[in-house]
C-alpha positions, -999 to 999 in steps of 0.1 A, spaced: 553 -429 -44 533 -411 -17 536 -429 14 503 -442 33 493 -427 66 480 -453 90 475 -428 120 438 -405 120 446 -368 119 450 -354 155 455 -385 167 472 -398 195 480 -428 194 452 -443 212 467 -445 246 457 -433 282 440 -404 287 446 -368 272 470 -351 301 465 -375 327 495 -367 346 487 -332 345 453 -332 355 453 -348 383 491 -339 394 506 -374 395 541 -362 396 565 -342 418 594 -316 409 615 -349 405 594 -370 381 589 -336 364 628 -330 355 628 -370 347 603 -361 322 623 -339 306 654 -361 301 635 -393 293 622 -369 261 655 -362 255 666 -397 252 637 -412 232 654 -403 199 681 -434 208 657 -460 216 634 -481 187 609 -498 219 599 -492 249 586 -514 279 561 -497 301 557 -521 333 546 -529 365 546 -554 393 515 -577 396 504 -592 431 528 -623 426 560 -598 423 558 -606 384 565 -576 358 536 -577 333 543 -550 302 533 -537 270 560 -525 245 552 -498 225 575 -476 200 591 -451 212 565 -424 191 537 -441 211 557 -437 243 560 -401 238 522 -401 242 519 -424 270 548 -408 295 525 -377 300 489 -394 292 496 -432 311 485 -460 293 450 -485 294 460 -517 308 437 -549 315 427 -556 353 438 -594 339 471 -594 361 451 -586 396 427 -615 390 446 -644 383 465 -668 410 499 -678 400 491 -709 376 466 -683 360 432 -698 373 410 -668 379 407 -664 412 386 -629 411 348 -633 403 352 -600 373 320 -610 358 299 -610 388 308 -591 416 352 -591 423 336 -586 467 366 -557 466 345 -530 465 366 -512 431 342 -508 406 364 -506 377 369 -546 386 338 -554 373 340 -567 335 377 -566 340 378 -531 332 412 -512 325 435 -495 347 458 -462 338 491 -470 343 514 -444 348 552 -444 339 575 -429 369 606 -409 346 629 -419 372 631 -457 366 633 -454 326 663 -472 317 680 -484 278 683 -519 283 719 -527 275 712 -542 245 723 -535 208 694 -540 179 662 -533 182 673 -505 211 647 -509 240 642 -491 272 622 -503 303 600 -478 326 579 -489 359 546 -474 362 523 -463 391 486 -479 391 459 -453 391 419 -457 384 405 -439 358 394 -410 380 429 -402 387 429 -416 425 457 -438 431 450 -480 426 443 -498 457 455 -529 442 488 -513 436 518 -531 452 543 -499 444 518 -481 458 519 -502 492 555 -496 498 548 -456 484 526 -456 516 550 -468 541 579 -446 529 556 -421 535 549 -430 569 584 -427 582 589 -396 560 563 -383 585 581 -392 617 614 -376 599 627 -416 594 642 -428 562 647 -467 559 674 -483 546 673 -516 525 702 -541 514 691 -569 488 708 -606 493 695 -632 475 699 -667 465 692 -687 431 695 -709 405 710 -713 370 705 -745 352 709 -756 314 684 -759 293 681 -791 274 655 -781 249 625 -800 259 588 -789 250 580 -755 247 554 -767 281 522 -758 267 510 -794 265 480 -797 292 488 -760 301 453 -737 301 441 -717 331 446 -732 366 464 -763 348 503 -760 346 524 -775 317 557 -792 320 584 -774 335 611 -760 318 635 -792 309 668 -784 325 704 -802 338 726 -787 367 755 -768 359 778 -784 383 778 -810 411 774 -779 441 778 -787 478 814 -767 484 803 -736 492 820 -701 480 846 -729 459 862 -708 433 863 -731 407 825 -741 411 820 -702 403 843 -701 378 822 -734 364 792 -710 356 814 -675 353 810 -679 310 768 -671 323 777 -652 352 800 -629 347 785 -615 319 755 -610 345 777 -590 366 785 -572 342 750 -563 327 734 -554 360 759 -525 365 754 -517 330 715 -512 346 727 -494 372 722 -514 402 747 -509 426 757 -549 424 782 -560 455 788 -599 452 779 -626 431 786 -660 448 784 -696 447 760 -709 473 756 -746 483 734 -762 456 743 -774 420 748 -741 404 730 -723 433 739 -685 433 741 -655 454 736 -617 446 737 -591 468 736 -551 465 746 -523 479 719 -503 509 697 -486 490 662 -465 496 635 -490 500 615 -483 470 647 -478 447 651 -515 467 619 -531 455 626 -515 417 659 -531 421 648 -564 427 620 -562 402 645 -549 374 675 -570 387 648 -607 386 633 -599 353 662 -590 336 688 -620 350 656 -642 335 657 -628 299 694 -630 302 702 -670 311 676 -680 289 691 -659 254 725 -680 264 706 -709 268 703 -714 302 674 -709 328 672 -689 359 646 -697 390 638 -680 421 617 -706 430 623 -719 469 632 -755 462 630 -770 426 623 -805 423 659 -813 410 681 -840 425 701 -825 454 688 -792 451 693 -771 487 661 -743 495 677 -706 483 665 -677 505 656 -637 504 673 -623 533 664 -584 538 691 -561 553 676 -531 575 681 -500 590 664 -467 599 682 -432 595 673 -399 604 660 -380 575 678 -342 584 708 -359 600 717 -392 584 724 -407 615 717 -446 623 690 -453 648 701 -491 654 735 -478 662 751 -481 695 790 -480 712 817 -477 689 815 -510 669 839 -534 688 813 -552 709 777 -565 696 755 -533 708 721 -525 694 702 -493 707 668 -493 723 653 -477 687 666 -510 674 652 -537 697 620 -520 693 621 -520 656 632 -561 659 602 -565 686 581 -554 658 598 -574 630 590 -606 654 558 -596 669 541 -594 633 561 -624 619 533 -646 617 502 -628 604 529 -612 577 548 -642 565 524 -645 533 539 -616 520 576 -627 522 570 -663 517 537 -665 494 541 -699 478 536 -734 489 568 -741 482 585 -715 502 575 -733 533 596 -763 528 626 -745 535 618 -734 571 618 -763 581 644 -778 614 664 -798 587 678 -767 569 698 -753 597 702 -718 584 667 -714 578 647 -697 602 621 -719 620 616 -699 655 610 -663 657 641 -648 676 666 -627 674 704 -632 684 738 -612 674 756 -625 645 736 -658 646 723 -676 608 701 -695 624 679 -662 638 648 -651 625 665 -620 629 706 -618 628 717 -584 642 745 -569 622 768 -551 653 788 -527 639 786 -485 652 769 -469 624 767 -496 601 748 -516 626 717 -531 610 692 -561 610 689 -595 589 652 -610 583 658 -643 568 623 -649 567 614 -643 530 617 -665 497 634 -652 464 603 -650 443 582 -624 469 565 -594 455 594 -575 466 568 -542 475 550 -566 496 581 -581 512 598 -550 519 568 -525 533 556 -553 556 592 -557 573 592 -519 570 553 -515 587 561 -539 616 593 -524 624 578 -488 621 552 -498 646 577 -512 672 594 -480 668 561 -462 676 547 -484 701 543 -471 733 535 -504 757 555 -526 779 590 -530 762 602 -552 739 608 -590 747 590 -620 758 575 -649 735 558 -639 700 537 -665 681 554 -690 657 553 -690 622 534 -707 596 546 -741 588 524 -738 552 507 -716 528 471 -727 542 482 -714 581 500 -684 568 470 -676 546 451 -679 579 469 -662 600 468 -633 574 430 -633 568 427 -628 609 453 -601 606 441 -565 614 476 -553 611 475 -567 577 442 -545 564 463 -515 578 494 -521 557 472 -532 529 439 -516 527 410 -539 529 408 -545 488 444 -557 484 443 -578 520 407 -593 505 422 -597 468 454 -614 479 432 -638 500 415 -651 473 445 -652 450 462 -677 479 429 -694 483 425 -706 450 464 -713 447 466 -733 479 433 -752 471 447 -762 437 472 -782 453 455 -795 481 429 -806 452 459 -821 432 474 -838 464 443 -852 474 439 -864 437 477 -873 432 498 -905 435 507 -917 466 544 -896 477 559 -881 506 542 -848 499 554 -836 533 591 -846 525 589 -845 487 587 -811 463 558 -821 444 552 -822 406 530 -794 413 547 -771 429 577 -775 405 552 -767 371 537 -738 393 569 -723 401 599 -728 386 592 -718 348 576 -687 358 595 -678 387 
């Protein structure tokens, strides 16, 4: 029996475009040598997931066999605009059909994007049958110039910045969650369509929570989270802790400093994954702020931060020998900058409506003034004292920010203190945003913003937190009579807590 061939001669595979990479010379001497050993490894993997991060820090993918992928690791691969359009309950926030008022053509009819896989984040899942690896890609438009939607591409920008003043930042990840049970209620696509939001997933708390760090309540949940552990070093993440927090089943992870792009991978890989994970056992992971589930306590991002010097390694925050709080003068000015762009940038570290209830006065360990004090939780900014580990806290952001976003705007503002040349650091700075609606404002006034961003991204994130925030004003307005100041809404908890 001959067998049938499905593929026409020459072809191949349909994917990207013929030499991409090489044509426009997307890759360094790094990616390069990547390259080489991702070839090498193709013959042990059945699938692989080509990704990226969309505007609401979500990985969106295609998964393609390893054949194809051969192709699309050099060529890139088409992938819809769809991802950049839609707000976070999918309503279409972006006018495609018309005019998108972004000025990228490409936008127009929702055309594709190339997306290009970086060889240095391709990584075999650890899982047995069918064998599947995961690669993040780069954004580019079809004439080879680098996507100004991008979010990877953001943070890209601001490496490079410091790069340029011989800098290297230095990013720790410590972040809060949840795992709850799943119950096996509806699948949640009952009244679900664009811009309308099914149930939630149906879920029960793992244990009762409120003794914080208690052994036992961790060993309660380590049959789940253990084997998490475990399967994020498999990854390669350079996992430090995992903890019980305060809330029923309420978790901490934190990591090990890392470069801030290898950071916002991390936390991109380390989300995603943990997801997949808890719901194959049966059990549901959210990074949402503040589910609506009895007795639930807000969880929290908190971003760990320093600035080396790239030739000699040496700590910029760093100051006396460690046995006294000390901070240099580099340092204050990076913290001045931190708190001095606070405001106009808290949409990127705390994006939903939801996030806001937690800084709020009645959670005493979340940040509600912008400030900075030595060793203190209840700072905007906690300095870490310690010689040349010496570094700074932000507990500004929520668990389920666009970690690119998150990270390069902490990184821009502190860059610019760094750099600024006026009166020195100190005095008042402007509060923060008490909801998504002044946040968003504060943001569209936000010159700074535009220059982290580039006026497409700052203009498409706009409208993707317009629409969102008008939704539920729309449904509040609409809704029964509650608390909605006190009370997590229905709303918010089918936005969020499925999907993030």
């Amino acid at each position: 029996m001959v067998s049938r061939s499905w593929s026409l001669p020459g072809g191949d595979s349909g994917v990207g475009r013929p030499s991409f990479v090489a044509d426009f010379g997307l890759w360094d001497d790094r990616q390069s040598e990547a390259a080489a050993q991702v070839e090498l490894q193709l013959d042990e993997v059945d699938l692989v997931r080509v990704v990226f991060c969309d505007p609401h820090g979500l990985a969106r993918s295609k998964t393609v066999p390893a054949n194809v992928f051969r192709s699309v690791l050099r060529n890139g691969m088409d992938f819809s605009a769809g991802p950049f359009l839609f707000d976070t309950g999918h309503a279409v926030a972006v006018d495609f059909l018309d005019d998108a008022g972004l000025g990228i053509g490409e936008l127009r009819g929702a055309g594709d994007f190339v997306l290009v896989p970086d060889p240095r984040t391709f990584q075999i899942l650890p899982r047995s049958e069918p064998r599947t690896a995961w690669v993040l890609g780069d954004e580019y438009l079809r004439d080879g110039t680098p996507h100004p939607l991008s979010a990877r591409g953001v943070l890209r920008r601001v490496c490079d910045a410091y790069a340029r003043h011989d800098l290297t930042p230095v990013i720790g990840l410590e972040v809060e969650w949840y795992l709850t049970r799943l119950t096996g209620g509806p699948a949640g696509n009952e009244g679900n369509g664009f811009g309308l939001q099914g149930s939630a997933p149906a879920v029960e708390a793992v244990n009762p929570g409120y003794q914080f760090n208690l052994d036992s309540y961790y060993d309660s949940v380590a049959d789940i989270a253990d084997p998490l552990a475990a399967l994020l070093m498999q990854l390669g993440l350079p996992l430090r802790s995992f903890e019980h927090e305060s809330g029923p089943g309420q978790l901490e992870t934190t990591f090990d400093p890392m470069l801030a792009l290898d950071a916002a991978d991390a936390m991109l890989l380390f989300r995603t994954q943990l997801k997949q994970e808890c719901r194959r056992r049966g059990h549901h992971a959210s990074f949402m702020t503040l589910p609506r589930l009895s007795s639930f306590d807000p969880s929290g991002w908190h971003l760990h931060q320093s600035v080396t010097g790239a030739k000699d390694g040496v700590n910029l925050f760093a100051e006396g020998d460690g046995t006294h709080d000390a901070v240099s003068a580099a340092g204050e000015a990076y913290i001045d900058g931190l708190l001095s762009h606070a405001r106009e940038f808290s949409l990127l570290s705390v994006p939903t409506v939801n996030g806001y209830r937690r800084l709020s006065p009645e959670f005493t360990l979340a940040p509600t003034t912008v400030d900075w004090r030595f060793e203190d939780r209840s700072a905007l900014v906690r300095v870490l004292s310690g010689g040349s580990s010496t570094h700074v806290e932000n507990r500004i952001g929520e668990p389920c920010a666009n970690p690119y976003f998150a990270i390069a705007s902490q990184l821009h503002a502190g860059l610019e203190g760094l750099l600024s040349t006026g009166p020195a650091p100190g005095g008042a700075h402007p509060p923060l945003p008490t909801s998504l609606r002044e946040a968003l404002q504060a943001f569209r006034a936000s010159d700074s913003a535009e220059r982290l961003l580039g006026a497409p991204l700052k203009s498409c994130l706009a409208k993707l937190k317009e629409s969102e925030v008008t939704r539920f004003e729309a449904w509040c307005a609409a809704g029964p009579a509650e608390d909605i100041a006190r009370t997590v809404t229905a709303w918010e908890h089918r936005e969020y807590f499925g999907t993030f």
